[in-house]
MIDO-669094 format. One line per 3 residues: number of its first residue (from 1); for each residue z, x negated, y negated of C-alpha. Coordinates in Angstrom, 1 decimal, always signed. Last residue first. Layout:
BEGIN
NUM) Z X Y; ...;
END
This chain:
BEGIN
85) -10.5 -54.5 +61.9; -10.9 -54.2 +58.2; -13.3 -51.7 +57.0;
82) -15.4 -52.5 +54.5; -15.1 -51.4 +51.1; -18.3 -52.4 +49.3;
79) -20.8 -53.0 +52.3; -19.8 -50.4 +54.3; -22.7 -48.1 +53.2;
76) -25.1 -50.6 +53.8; -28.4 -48.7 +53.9; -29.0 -48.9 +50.2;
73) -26.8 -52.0 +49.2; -29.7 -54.3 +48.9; -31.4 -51.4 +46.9;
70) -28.4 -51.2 +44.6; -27.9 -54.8 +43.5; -31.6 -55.1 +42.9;
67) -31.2 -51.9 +40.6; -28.0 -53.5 +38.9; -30.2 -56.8 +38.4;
64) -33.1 -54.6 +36.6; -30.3 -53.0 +34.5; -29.0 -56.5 +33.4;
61) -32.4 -57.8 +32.5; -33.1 -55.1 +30.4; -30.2 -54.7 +28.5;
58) -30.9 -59.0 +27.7; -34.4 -58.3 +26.7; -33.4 -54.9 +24.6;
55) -30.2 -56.9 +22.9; -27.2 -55.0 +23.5; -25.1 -52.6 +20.7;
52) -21.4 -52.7 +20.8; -18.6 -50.5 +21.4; -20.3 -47.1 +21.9;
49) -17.8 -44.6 +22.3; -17.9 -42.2 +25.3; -14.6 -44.3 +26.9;
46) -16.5 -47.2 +26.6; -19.8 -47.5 +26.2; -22.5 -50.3 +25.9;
43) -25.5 -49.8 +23.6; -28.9 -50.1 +24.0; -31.5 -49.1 +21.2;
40) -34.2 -46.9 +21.8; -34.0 -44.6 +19.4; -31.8 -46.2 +16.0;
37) -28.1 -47.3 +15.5; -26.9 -48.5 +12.1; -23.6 -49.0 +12.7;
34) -20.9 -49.4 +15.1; -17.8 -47.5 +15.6; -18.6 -44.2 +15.4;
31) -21.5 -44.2 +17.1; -20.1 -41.8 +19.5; -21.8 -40.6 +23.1;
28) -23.1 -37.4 +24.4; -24.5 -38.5 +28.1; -27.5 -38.5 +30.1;
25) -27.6 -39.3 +33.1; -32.0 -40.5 +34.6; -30.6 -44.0 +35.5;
22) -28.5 -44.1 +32.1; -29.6 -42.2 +28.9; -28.1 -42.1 +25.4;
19) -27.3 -39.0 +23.6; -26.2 -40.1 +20.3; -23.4 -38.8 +17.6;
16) -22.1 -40.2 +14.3; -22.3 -36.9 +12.5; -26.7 -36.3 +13.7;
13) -27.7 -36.2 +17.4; -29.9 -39.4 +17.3; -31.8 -39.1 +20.5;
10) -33.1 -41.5 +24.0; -30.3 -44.3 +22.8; -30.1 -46.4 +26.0;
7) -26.9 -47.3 +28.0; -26.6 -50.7 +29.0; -23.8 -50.8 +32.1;
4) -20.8 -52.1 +31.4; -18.1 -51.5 +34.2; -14.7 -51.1 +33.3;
1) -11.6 -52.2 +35.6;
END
């Protein structure tokens, strides 16, 4: 299973290359596949290529759901593999 997560464009490394950044990771990624990709955009990635490239309102609103996600987990460390009596 793949999980998208929005990955924004934070520099334009020049031969079909970006370095986008995730939560504070940054990561080399390939633009090989789409086109025409400035600073700032999001993109989803696959496999460290970028597959397609997000709308900033909708990016947005899915990172601010995985931080919601992750501050109910905080604290639950059970709570996505628990343990089966």
């Amino acid at each position: 299973m793949c999980l998208a997560v929005p990955a924004r464009v934070v520099a334009l490394l020049g031969d079909q290359w970006v370095e986008t950044d995730v939560g504070g990771v940054r990561c080399r990624v390939s633009i090989a596949l789409i086109d025409d990709v400035a600073l700032g955009d999001y993109l989803i990635v696959h496999a460290g290529f970028a597959i397609t490239r997000l709308d900033v309102e909708e990016a947005e609103k899915t990172l601010a759901l995985f931080e919601e996600i992750a501050a109910r987990l905080q604290g639950a460390a059970h709570a996505l593999h628990p343990r089966l009596s």
